[in-house]
PALO-602024 format. One record per residue (C-alpha): residue number from 1; residue in one letter; x negated, y negated, z negated. Coordinates in nm, 3 decimals. Example, Ala and Ser with C-alpha at 12.3 -4.5 7.8 and 13.67 -1.06 7.14 Angstrom:
<pts>
PT     n   res         X         Y         Z
PT     1     A    -1.230     0.450    -0.780
PT     2     S    -1.367     0.106    -0.714
</pts>
This chain:
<pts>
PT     n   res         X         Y         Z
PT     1     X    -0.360   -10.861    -3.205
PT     2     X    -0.652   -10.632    -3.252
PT     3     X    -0.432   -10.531    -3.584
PT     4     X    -0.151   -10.441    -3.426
PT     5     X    -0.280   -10.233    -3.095
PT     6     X    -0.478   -10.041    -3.398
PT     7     X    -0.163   -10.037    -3.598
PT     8     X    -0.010    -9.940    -3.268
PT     9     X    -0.250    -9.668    -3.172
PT    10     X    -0.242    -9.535    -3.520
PT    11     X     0.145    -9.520    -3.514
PT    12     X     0.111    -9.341    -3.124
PT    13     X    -0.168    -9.139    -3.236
PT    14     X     0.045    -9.019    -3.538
PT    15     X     0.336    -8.923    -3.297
PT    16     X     0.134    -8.717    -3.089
PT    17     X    -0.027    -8.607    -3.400
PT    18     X     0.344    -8.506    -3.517
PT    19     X     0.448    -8.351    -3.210
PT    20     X     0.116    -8.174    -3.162
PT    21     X     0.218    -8.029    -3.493
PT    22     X     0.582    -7.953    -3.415
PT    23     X     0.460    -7.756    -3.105
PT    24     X     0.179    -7.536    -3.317
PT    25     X     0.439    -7.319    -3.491
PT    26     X     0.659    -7.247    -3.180
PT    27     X     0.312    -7.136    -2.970
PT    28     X     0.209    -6.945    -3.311
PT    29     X     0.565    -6.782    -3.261
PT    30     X     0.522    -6.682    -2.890
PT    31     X     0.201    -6.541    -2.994
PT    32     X     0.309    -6.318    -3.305
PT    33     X     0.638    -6.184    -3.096
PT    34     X     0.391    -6.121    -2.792
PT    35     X     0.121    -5.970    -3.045
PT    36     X     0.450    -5.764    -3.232
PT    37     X     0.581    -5.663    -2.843
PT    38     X     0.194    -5.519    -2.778
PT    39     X     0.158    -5.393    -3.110
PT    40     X     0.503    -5.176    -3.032
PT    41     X     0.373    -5.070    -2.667
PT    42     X     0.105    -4.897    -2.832
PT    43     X     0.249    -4.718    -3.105
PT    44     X     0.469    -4.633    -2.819
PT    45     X     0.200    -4.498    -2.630
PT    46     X     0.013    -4.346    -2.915
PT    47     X     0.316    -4.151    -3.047
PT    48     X     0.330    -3.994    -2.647
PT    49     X    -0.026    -3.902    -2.670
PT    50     X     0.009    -3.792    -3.013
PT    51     X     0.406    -3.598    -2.845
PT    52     X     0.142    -3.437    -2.556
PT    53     X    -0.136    -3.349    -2.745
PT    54     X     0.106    -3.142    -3.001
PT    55     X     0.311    -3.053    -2.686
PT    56     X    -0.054    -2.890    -2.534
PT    57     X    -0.140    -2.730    -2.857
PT    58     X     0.146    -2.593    -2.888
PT    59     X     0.110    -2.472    -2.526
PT    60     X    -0.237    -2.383    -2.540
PT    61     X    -0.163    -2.171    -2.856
PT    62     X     0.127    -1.987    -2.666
PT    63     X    -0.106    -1.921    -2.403
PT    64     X    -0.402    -1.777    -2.673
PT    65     X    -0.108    -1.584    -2.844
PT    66     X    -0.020    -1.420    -2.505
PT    67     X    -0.380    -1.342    -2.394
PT    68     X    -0.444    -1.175    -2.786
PT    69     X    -0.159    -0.978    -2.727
PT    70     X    -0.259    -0.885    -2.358
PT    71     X    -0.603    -0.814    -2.534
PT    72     X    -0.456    -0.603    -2.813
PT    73     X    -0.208    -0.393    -2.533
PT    74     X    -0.537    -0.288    -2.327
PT    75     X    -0.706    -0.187    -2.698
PT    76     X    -0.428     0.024    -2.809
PT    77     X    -0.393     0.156    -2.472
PT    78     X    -0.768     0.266    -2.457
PT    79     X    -0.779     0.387    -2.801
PT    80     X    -0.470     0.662    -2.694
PT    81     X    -0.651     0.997    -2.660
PT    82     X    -0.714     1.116    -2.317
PT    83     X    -0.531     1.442    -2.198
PT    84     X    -0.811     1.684    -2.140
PT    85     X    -0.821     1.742    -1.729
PT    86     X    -0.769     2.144    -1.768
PT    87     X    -0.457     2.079    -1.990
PT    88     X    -0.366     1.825    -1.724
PT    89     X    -0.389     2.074    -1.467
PT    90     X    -0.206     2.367    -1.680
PT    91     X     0.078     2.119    -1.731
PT    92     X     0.124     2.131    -1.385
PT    93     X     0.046     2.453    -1.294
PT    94     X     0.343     2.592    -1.565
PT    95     X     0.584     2.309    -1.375
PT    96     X     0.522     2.444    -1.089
PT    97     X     0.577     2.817    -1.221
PT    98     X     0.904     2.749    -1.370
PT    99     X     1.060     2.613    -1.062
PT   100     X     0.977     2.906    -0.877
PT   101     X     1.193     3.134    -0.647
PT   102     X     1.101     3.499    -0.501
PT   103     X     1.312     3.425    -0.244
PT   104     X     1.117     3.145    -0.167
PT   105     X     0.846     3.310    -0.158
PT   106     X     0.952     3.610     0.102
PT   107     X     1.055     3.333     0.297
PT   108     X     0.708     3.188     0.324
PT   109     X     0.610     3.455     0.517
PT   110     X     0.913     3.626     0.680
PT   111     X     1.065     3.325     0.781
PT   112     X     0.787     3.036     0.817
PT   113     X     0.478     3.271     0.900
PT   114     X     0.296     3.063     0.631
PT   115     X     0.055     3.322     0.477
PT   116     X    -0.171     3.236     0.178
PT   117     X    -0.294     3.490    -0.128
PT   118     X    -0.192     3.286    -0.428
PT   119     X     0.136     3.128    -0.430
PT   120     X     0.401     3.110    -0.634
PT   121     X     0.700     3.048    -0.435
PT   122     X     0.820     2.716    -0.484
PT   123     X     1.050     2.527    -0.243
PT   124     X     0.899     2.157    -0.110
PT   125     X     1.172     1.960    -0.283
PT   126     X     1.071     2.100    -0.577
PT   127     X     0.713     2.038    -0.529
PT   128     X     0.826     1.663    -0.476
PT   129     X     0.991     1.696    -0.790
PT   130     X     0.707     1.808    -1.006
PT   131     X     0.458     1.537    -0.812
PT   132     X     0.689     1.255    -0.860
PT   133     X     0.623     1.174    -1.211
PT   134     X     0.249     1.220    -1.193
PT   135     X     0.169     0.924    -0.971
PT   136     X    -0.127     0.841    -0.801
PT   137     X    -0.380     1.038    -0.949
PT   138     X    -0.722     1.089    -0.775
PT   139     X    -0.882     1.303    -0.973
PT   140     X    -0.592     1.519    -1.077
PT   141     X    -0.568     1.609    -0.737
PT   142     X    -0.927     1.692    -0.658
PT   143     X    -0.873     1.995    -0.972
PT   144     X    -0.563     2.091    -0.868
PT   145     X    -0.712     2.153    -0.503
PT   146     X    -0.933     2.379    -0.691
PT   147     X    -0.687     2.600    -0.827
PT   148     X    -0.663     2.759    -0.514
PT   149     X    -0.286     2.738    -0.579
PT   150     X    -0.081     2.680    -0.215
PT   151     X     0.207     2.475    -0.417
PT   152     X    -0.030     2.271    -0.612
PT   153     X    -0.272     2.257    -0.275
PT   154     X     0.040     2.099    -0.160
PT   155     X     0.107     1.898    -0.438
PT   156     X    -0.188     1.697    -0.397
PT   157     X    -0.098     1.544    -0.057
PT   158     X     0.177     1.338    -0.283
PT   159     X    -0.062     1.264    -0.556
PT   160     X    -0.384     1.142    -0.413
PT   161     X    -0.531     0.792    -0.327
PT   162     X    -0.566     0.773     0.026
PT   163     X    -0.807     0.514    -0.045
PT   164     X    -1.016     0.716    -0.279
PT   165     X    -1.042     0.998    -0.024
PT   166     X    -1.381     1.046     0.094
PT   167     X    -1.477     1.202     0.466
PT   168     X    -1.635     1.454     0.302
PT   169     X    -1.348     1.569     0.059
PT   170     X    -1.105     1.601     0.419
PT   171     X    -1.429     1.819     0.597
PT   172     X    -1.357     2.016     0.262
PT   173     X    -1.003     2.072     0.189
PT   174     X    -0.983     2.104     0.566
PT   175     X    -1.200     2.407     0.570
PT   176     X    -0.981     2.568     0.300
PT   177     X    -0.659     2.540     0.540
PT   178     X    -0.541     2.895     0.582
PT   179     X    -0.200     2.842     0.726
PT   180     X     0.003     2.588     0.935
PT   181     X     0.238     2.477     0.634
PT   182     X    -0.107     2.366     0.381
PT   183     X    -0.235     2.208     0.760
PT   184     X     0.090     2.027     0.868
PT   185     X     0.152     1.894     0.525
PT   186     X    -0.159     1.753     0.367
PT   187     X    -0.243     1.545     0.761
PT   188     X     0.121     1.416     0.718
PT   189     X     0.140     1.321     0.371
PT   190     X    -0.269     1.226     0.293
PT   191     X    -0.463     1.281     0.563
PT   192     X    -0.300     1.017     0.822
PT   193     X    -0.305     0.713     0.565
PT   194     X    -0.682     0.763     0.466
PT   195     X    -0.930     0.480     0.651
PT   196     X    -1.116     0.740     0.808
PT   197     X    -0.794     0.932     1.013
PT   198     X    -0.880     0.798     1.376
PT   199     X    -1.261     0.960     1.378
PT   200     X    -1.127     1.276     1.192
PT   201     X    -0.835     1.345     1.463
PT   202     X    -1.106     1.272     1.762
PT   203     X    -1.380     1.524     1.593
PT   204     X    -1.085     1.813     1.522
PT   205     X    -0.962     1.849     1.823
PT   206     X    -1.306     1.915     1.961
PT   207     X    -1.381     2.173     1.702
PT   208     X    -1.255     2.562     1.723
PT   209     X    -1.181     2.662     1.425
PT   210     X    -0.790     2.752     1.436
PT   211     X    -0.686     2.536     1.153
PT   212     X    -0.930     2.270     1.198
PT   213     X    -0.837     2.204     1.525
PT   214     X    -0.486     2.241     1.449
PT   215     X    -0.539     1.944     1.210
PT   216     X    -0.686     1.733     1.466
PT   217     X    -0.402     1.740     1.686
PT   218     X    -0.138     1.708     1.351
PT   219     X    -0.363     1.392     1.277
PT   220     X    -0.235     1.265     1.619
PT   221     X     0.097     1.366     1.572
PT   222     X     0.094     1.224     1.194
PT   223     X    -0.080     0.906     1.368
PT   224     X     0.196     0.779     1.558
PT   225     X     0.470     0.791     1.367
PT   226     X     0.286     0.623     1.021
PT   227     X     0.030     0.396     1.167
PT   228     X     0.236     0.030     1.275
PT   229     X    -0.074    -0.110     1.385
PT   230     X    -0.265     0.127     1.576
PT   231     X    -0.351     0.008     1.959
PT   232     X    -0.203     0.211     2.263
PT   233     X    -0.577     0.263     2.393
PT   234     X    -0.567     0.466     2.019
PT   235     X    -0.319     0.662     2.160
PT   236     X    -0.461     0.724     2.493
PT   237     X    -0.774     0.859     2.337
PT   238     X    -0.561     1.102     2.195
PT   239     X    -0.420     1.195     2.482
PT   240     X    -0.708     1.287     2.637
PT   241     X    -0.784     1.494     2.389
PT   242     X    -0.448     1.671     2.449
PT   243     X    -0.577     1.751     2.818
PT   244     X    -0.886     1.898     2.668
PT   245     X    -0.706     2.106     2.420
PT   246     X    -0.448     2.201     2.618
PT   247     X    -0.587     2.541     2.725
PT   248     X    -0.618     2.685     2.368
PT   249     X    -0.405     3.011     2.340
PT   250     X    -0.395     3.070     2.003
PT   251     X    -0.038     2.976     1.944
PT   252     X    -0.090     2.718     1.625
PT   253     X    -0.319     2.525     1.816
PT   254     X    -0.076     2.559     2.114
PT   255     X     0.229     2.418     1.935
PT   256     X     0.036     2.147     1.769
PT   257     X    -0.086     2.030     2.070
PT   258     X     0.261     2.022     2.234
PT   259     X     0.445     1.808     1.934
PT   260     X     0.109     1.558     1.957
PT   261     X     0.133     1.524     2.308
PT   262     X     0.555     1.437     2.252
PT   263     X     0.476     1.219     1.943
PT   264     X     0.275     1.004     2.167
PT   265     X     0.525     0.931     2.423
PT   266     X     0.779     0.866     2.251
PT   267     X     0.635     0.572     2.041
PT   268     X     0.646     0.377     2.327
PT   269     X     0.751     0.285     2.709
PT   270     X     0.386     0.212     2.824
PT   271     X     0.271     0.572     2.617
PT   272     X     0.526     0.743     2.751
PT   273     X     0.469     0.668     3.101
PT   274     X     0.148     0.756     2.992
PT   275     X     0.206     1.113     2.815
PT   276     X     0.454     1.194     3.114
PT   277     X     0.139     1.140     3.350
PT   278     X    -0.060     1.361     3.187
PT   279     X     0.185     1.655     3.129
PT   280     X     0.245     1.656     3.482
PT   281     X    -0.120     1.702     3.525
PT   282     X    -0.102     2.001     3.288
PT   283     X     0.212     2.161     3.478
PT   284     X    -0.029     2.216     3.803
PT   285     X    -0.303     2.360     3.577
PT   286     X    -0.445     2.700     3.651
PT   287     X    -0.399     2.796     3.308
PT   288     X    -0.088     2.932     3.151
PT   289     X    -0.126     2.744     2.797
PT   290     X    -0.177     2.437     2.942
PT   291     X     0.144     2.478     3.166
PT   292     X     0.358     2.584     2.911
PT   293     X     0.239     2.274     2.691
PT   294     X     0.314     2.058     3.019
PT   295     X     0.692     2.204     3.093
PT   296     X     0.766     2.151     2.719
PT   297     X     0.676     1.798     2.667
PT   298     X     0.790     1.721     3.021
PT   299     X     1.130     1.796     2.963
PT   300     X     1.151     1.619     2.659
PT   301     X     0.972     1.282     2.740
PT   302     X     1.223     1.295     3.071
PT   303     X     1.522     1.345     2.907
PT   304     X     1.810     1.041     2.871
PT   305     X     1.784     1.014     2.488
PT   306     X     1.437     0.913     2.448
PT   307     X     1.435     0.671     2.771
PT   308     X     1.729     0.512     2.629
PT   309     X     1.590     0.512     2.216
PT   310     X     1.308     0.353     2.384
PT   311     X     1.459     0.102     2.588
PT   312     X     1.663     0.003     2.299
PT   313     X     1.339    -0.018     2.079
PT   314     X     1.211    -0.269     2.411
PT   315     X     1.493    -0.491     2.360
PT   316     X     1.481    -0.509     1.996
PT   317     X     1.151    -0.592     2.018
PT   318     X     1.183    -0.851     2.219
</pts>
């Protein structure tokens, strides 16, 4: 018996042995389709690294190729020779020459009352002309100023950096004006868009000079039609400077002090119920400038066509 349970576990044990063995090749199988799958998931994912590391390079290069060539632009473009400032200013002085008119220049004075010594008769749209291709040019403007030349005085209100302007260049240029026209043009054109505009206007109008003050109140005028974001307590500052200067005789002063105290009420309804208040006030005055500067602006800042444009403004607004 003992011989045939062995016999019998031998044959058993050789079964399982057998099917033990059968099994072995199908695991092996599993495992080298499993090790083949993994083995493709990485090439997979190598080639992709391998795709986005040439796709970056290639990239990256683009990127160095663009900044050599940005590099190599600002090289050539500081190696081009630099136009000597007097042949700058020559340029423009001969521009301006050949555009001008003697009957644009008898006008200046017959017509305009602008008086000045050196001019050369030149109309403003041509001035414009001649500016336009200049640009912004800071310096440019400072030698032209120094010219003495009214046309390319007035040339540099369309060619400087407001920015760049210094406090002490306006005390300057300002003390060089030497008729309305040079006055008018450089506080409406420069002047107003320069970050120092509000103290200027407020220290003008308190000086005597003719053309100085003159400025101060063109300032104001200049102020409310450019400046989007100036305050209404701005404004009524200026207006009290209007009631100070109102008694000024000297016609220039006079006139600008008129068109201020109208700019100002008609940028708003609050200003001009403001403005209207105060050139009522200068209607009862003892004086006879400040009167007439009262009636003008009274009859303006009354009158159907600015109540209504400023209604209309209200509305939009809201």
């Amino acid at each position: 018996m003992a011989d045939k349970e062995s016999t019998d576990d031998r044959m058993d044990g050789g079964a399982t042995d057998k099917k033990a063995t059968a099994a072995r090749p199908k695991t092996s199988a599993r495992k080298s389709a499993s090790s083949a799958a993994t083995s493709k998931t990485k090439t997979r994912k190598t080639a992709k690294r391998k795709s986005a590391v040439k796709s970056t390079s290639k990239k990256s290069k683009r990127v160095s190729s663009r900044v050599k060539s940005k590099k190599s632009k600002r090289r050539k473009k500081s190696k081009a020779p630099q136009i000597p400032m007097e042949e700058q200013v020559a340029a423009v002085l001969d521009s301006l020459q050949n555009v001008a008119d003697p009957r644009v220049l008898n006008d200046m004075s017959a017509r305009y009352g602008i008086f000045t010594d050196k001019a050369f008769g030149v109309s403003m749209s041509n001035i414009q002309q001649v500016a336009k291709p200049l640009g912004r040019n800071h310096d440019l403007a400072l030698a032209l100023w120094n010219t003495g030349w009214y046309e390319a005085r007035m040339l540099t209100s369309f060619i400087d950096d407001p920015e760049l302007v210094t406090s002490m260049q306006m005390e300057s240029w300002c003390a060089d004006f030497d008729n309305w026209g040079i006055c008018d043009t450089l506080c409406f054109n420069l002047f107003d868009r320069t970050p120092h505009a509000w103290r200027k206007m407020i220290q003008w109008c308190k000086r005597e000079e003719e053309f100085i003050k003159r400025a101060g109140f063109a300032l104001l005028w200049a102020l409310t039609v450019h400046d989007k974001t100036a305050t209404d307590d701005q404004f009524v500052q200026g207006l009290v400077m209007v009631l100070r200067g109102a008694n000024d005789n000297r016609p220039l002063v006079k006139k600008a002090v008129n068109m201020a105290l109208r700019a100002v009420g008609k940028r708003n309804r609050g200003l001009n119920a403001a403005a209207i208040a105060i050139a009522r006030r200068l209607t009862e005055s003892q004086n006879s400038n400040a009167r007439w500067v009262g009636s003008h602006a009274l009859r303006e800042l009354t009158s159907e066509s600015v109540i209504a444009r400023l209604g209309a403004r209200a509305a939009a607004a809201k």
